[in-house]
Every structure is written in structure tokens, then in C-alpha cells.
C-alpha positions, 0 to 999 in steps of 0.5 A: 750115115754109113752104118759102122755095125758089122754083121756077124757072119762077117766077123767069123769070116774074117776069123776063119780067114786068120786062122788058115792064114796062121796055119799056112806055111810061109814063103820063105822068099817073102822078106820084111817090107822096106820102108822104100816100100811102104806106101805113103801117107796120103794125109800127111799132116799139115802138108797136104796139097792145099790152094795155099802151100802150108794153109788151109783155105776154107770157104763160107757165104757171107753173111753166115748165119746162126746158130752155125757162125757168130756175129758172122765172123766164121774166122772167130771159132763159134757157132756149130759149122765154124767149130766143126770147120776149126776140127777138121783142120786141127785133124788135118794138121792145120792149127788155127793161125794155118786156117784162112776164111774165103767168101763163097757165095752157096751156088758158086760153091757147088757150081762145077769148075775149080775152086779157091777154097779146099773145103766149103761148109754152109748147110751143104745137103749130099745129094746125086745131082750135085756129087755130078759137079763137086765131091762131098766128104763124109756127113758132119751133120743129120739134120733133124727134125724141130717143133715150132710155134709162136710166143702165143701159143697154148703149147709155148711152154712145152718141154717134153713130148708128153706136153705135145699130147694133146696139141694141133700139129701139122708138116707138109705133106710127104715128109720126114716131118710128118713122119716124124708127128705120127711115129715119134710125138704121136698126138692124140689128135691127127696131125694136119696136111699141107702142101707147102711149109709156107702153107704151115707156116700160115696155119701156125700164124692163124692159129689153125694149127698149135705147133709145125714140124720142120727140119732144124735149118728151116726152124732156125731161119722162120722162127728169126726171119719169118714168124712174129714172136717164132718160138723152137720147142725143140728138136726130135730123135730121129725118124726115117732117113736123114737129109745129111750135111757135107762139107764140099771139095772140088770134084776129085780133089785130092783132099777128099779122102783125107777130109773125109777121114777127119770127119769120120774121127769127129764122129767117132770120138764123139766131138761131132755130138759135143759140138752139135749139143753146145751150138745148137742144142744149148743154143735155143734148140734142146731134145724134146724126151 
């Protein structure tokens, strides 16, 4: 995420600046700004040049998986993306009866070439190689990290770090996740290796290991796909830097700017965290503390 602390020098800078611009005679040639001359707002609300004149068209995967739809039905307003999605209309001017859902496949979506959507939300990671083929708006989600384990397992009722003290954790090798055992939940014991999840998640089911560290996405899909009885402890304050998630335009859309924009408002009032707590915090994944 972009970091919205400005440096302190900066700020006297711009004081600094204030002050000789107060001070400074004025141009007595320069008149009042015409409202000819005012630039227009490129977001006008509810009248942006959207796929669909007076609609906005919002593209998903079918299915759409929990906790970020429900019963997939992205149309309904429930789970974390469907209600991120509905917000960012409602910033853009779009209420609910202007928000018309598509089907897109993942790869489609960022496949380079047009598109019939305005925005497409769907785990989107913001990386280089896909920002060659589509725009990204600001991050609506960074992903964190997540213990996991099974019904059987002695740590099944941890619900703190200080439960996680004593347990036989592992991640795979080089990653957020591992950093995350080592500098955040700091078990008594070394944490294990390993070269894949899949190898992880095999050490979990054997009993080698008590618990793994994987992002939430991947902690939401093996523990309802993949593991027998899979359980999510919970997830982790953040550590080293995120993987982000951003909701996909067309390249050089238009609407980029002004997507980005409602994001960024989400952000800073707070709705993005009430969001992120209601749909998948209170939804099977809490805070270990």
C-alpha cells in the first residue's frame, strides 16, 4: 500500500512555500478563474463512460467462492468482494439497481485485449507482469497471513499467540509465511521447512507438523477443499510486505483513476477494515493477539 505519512521536512517545505507566495505582490493582470475555465470533474458521479450508458458493469468468476461471495450470487451484496464491489459503485455514483454482474473467467480478465466489464474483483494479485496487460486500481485487500490446522490436532483450540508457544509449526521455505512463525507467533521450537505448501500441507495431515502458516485465500480454500476436518486458527498482524489485491480495468481505461479514487476513500474512512472484519474475520478467520 502506498504510505499516506508525509515527511516532516516536507511539510515545512510546503509552509515555507505558503508563506513567500502570501507575501509576494499579486499580478494585478491576473483575474478570477471562469467557470469556463475550471477543469471538469473527471468522475462525474453516475456518469462515467461506462460499457453500459447509466450502468455499471462488474465482472466476476463463476463460481464465486467464500467467504468472498455468498451462495455465489455476487449480485446479493454479501461476502468481502461483493460488498467491497457494491461500495465502490455507491462512491462512483452507481447505486445498487445501476450494478449489472458478468461472468468472467480469472484469466480472461486479465488476458490483454477489451473488455465487457468496467471493473473485475476476483483475488486479483497487483503484480508488474499483468499491469503489461491490464490497469489496476489502488489495493482493496492485503492479504494476510493465517494459521491453520486440523480438528485433531493438539493446538485445535488456540486462540491467542500465547496458545501457539509451545506448537510444531512450518511454511514453506522463503516466504511471507515463515517470516511470519519467526518474527510474529515466535515458537519455542524452530519452525519446519518446506519446499511447497502441498509438501506443508502433507506434514499437517501426517502429524509432523501441529499447525502451517499460509496466506488467508490459500487457508480458506485448503481447509474447505483440501484437508479432512481443516480448521483456520486465525490470522496474523502483518509481516514483511504484502501480496495486495486490486480490482482490474482495461488497460488505460479511463475509469482507472476514478476507481482508484473510490478505493482510496474506502480506505481512509475506514469502510475497507469494517468490511474486512465483518466478511472474513467474524467469518471463520478472527485475529490471533
Amino acid at each position: 500500500m502506498v504510505s499516506r505519512f508525509t515527511p516532516l521536512f516536507l511539510g515545512g517545505a510546503v509552509l515555507a512555500l505558503a508563506t513567500v507566495t502570501a507575501c509576494s505582490p499579486v499580478d494585478d493582470t491576473t483575474g478570477t478563474a471562469s467557470p469556463a475555465s475550471a477543469a471538469a470533474d473527471p468522475c462525474p458521479s453516475g456518469s462515467l463512460g461506462t460499457v453500459a450508458a447509466g450502468k455499471l458493469t462488474i465482472g466476476t468468476d463463476n463460481p464465486a467462492y467464500e467467504p468472498w461471495f455468498k451462495e455465489n450470487k455476487p449480485a446479493n451484496g454479501k461476502g468481502f468482494e461483493s460488498a467491497v464491489a457494491y461500495q465502490v459503485a455507491e462512491r462512483l455514483g452507481y447505486p445498487k439497481d445501476k450494478v449489472v454482474w458478468t461472468s468472467v473467467t480469472f484469466n480472461n480478465a486479465i488476458a490483454p485485449g477489451p473488455k465487457a466489464f468496467d471493473f473485475d474483483i476476483n483475488q486479483f494479485s497487483i503484480t508488474d507482469e499483468r499491469k503489461q496487460a491490464v490497469d489496476f486500481s489502488s489495493p482493496y485487500y492485503l492479504v494476510r497471513q493465517t494459521v491453520i490446522t486440523t480438528k485433531k490436532s493438539r493446538i485445535a483450540g488456540a486462540k491467542s499467540l500465547a496458545d501457539l508457544a509451545g506448537a510444531k509449526l512450518g511454511a514453506q521455505v522463503g516466504t511471507t509465511s515463515y517470516q511470519a512463525i519467526t518474527d510474529i507467533i515466535k515458537p519455542a521450537g524452530k519452525p519446519s521447512v518446506f519446499n511447497s505448501n502441498d509438501d506443508a500441507k502433507a506434514a499437517l495431515e501426517n502429524g509432523t507438523v501441529d499447525g502451517i502458516v499460509v496466506d488467508l485465500p490459500t487457508a480458506f480454500y485448503m481447509t474447505s477443499a483440501e484437508l479432512d476436518n481443516g480448521v483456520i486458527l486465525g490470522q496474523l498482524p502483518q509481516v514483511g510486505v504484502p501480496e495486495q489485491f486490486g480490482l482490474v480495468l482495461d488497460k488505460g481505461s479511463k475509469l482507472t483513476g476514478c476507481v482508484s479514487r473510490a478505493v482510496d476513500q474506502l480506505r481512509q474512512d475506514g469502510t475497507l477494515a469494517v468490511l474486512e472484519k465483518t466478511w472474513l474475520s467474524d467469518a471463520g478467520a478472527p485475529e490471533l493477539k
